[in-house]
N, C-alpha and C positions, 0 to 999 in steps of 0.2 A: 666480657672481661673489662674491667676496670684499673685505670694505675694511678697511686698517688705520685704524682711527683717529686722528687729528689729536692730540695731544699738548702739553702746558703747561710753561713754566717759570716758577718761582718770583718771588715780588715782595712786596714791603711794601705797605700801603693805599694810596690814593693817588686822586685827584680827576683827572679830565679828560675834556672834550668829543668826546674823537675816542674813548671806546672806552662800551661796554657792560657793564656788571656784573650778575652773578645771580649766585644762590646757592650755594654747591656743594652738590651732593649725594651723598650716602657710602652709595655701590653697587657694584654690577656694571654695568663700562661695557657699552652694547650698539647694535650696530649694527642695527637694524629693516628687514628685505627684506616692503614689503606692498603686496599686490594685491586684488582682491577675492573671487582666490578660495585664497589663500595667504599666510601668514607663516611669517617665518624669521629666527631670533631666531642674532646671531654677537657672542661677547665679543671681547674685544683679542688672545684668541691665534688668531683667526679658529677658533673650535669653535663648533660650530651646537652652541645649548642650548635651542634650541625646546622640545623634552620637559620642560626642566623646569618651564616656566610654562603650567601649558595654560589660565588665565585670558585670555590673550592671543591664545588662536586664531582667535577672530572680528571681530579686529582688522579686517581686511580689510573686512567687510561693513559698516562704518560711514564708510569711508573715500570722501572725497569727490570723488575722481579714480581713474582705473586702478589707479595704481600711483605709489609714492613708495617712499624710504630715509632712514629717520631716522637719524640720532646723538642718542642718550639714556643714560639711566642706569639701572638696575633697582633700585628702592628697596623695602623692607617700612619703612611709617613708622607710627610712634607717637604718639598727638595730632599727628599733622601734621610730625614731625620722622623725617628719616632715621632707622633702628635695623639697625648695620652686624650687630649680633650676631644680631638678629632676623635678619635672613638671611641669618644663617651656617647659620641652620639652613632652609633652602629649598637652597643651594647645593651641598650635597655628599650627596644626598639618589639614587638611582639606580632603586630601587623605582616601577613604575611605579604603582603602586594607593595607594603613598603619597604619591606625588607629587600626586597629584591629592585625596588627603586635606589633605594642606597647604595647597594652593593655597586651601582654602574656610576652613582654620583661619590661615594667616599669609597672606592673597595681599599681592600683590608689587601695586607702582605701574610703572608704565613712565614715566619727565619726560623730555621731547623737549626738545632744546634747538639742535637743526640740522636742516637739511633737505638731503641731498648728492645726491637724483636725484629729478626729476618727471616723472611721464608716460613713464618709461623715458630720460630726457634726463638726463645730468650738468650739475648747477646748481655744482659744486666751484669753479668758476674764477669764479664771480657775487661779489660784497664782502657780507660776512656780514650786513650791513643788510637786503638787499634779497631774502639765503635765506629773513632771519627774517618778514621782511613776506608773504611766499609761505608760509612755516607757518604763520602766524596763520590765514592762509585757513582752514586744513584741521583748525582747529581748531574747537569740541569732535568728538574723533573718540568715544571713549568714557568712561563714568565711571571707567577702570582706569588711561587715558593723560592725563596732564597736559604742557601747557607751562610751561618756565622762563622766570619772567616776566622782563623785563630792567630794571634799573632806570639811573638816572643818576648818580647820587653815590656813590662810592667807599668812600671813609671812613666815611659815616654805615651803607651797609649794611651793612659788614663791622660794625660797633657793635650795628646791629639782631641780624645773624645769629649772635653767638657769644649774646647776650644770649638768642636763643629758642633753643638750643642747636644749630645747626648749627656743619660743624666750618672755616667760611671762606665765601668767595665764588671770585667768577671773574672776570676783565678780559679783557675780548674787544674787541680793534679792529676798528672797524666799517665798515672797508677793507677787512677781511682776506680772502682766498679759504681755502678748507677745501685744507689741505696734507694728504695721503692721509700717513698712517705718520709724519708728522714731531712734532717737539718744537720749538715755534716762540715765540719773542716776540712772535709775533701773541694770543697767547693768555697769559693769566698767572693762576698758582693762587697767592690769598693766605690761610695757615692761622695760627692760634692757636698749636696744637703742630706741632711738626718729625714728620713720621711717615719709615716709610721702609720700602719691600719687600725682604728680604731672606731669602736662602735658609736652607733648615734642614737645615745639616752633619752634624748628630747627636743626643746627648743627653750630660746628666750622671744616676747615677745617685740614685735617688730616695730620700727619708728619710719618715720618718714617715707621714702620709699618703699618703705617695706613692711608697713603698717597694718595690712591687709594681710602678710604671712608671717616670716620671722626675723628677727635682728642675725640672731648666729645657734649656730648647735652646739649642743650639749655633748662632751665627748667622754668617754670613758674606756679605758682597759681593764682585762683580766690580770689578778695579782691573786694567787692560789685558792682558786678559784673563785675571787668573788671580786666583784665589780668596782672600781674606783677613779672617780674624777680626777679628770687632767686636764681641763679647760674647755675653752669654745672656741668655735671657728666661723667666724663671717666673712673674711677676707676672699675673694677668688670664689665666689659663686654667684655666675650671670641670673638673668632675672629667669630664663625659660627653665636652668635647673632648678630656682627655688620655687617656682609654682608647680613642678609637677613635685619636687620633694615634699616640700608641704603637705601637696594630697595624699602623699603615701604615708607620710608620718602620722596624719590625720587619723588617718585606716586604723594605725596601731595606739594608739593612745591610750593611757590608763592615768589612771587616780594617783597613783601611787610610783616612787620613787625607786628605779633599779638598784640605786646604790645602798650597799647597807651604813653608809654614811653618807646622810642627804647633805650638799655643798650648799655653802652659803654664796646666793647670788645676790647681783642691785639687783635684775628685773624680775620682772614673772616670769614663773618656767613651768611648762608644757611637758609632762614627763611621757616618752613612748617604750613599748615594749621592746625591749634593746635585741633587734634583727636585722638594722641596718647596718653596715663596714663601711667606712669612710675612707680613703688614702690624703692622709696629710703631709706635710713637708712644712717644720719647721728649723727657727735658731739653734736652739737646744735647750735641755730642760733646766726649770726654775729649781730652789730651794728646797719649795714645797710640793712637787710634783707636779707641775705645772708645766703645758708646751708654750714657747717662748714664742712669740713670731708665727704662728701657724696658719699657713695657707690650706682651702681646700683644694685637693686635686680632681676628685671624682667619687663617685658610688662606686663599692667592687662586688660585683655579685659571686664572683670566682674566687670569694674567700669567707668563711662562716665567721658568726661572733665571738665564737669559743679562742679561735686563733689570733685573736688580736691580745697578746698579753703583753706585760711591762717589759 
């Protein structure tokens, strides 16, 4: 079995008795398959990444029913705050002996914030109140797995959360059933900065320190169904991401231009086969469709290139 994920759309702060607010948390989403004598860890493009966390295998044996399916988040945090870059470096990691090196030098949190099967029964169609009241139960499961607490006021915890440096909260109605794969106004993500997943078209060539790889990436979205530049991003990529990016970009390279309108650059461009998702965080958008300000955050492998649209 496989679940897509339930999905957010965007909203300003905002006060009210019919929904639930928490934190957000700036991870790898993951869908949790656990029994007690098996876990089976799946991100949002349904790929079992079990292997890479093996702090989580004996999730199972703490667990206080047969069997359940969480929706959660995979975080490495820092005094107690998300650190998306901190696990960047868990996530693209394949080596199994160093996998499990990491796991005791960065381990991962797993923060549960749904519960979508119990006892082998789908609870999907139950109002999100009374999933959450059945998770509490089955809480503490271990010291690695935490719940999202839920709080009542809107406004003030989105104040609380940027203030200890999280990057938003969540509004959750607490009517809602768990929509499998959907992007729903049951659910709403409110952020500080504008971020945005976006594929990486190419490169520009590199100058000075960077001479030997590349200056910045070539980014692009989906706009019914066909591909279009929104700028580049050099800002906020250390040197060990660009040299292994590089290699991989290298992998994929072609002659020819994804966009069906090639953009006018100053330097040389590098065009690649567009399979890589980017997470950026910019200003806001230009005139001309352009991101303003844009920082890179990381590679997401937990989201395909079709998903990144305008």
């Amino acid at each position: 079995m496989k679940i897509r994920p339930m999905l957010a759309k965007s909203s300003a702060p905002f006060d009210s008795n019919n929904h639930i607010f928490e934190l957000k948390w700036d991870g790898t989403r993951c869908i949790a398959f656990v029994d007690r004598n098996n876990v089976r860890l799946q991100n949002r493009r349904l790929i079992d990444i079990t292997y890479r966390y093996p702090e989580f295998k004996e999730l199972g044996t703490h667990l206080k029913v047969k069997s359940a399916v969480f929706d959660g988040e995979i975080v490495v945090l820092k005094e107690g705050i998300p650190c998306f870059e901190k696990l960047q470096q868990r996530e693209h990691i394949e080596d199994i002996r160093r996998i499990e090196i990491l796991s005791g030098l960065i381990p991962a949190t797993y923060v549960v914030f749904d519960l979508l099967y119990l006892n082998g029964k789908s609870i999907m169609h139950k109002p999100l109140a009374e999933r959450r009241d059945l998770l509490r139960c089955l809480f503490p499961i271990s010291d690695n797995v935490i719940l999202s607490e839920s709080y009542s006021e809107g406004k003030k915890l989105f104040k609380m959360g940027l203030k200890k440096g999280f990057e938003g909260i969540m509004a959750k109605e607490k009517t809602s059933p768990y929509l499998e794969g959907e992007r729903s106004g049951y659910w709403l993500k409110i952020k500080k900065f504008s971020d945005i997943d976006a594929v990486i078209c190419g490169y520009l060539e590199g100058k000075g320190s960077r001479k030997d790889y590349f200056g910045s990436l070539i980014l692009g979205v989906y706009d019914k169904g066909k591909l279009i530049h929104i700028g580049q991003v050099g800002t906020g990529i250390d040197e060990k991401t660009i040299k292994r990016l590089f290699k991989i970009l290298n992998s994929i390279k072609t002659d020819i231009s994804p966009f069906d309108t090639v953009p006018e650059l100053k330097r040389r461009a590098y065009w690649c086969r567009p399979e890589i998702v980017a997470r950026v965080v910019y200003h806001e958008w230009t005139k001309d469709n352009r991101l303003r300000i844009p920082v890179f955050k990381g590679i997401r492998d937990d989201k395909g290139p079709k998903e990144c649209v305008i």
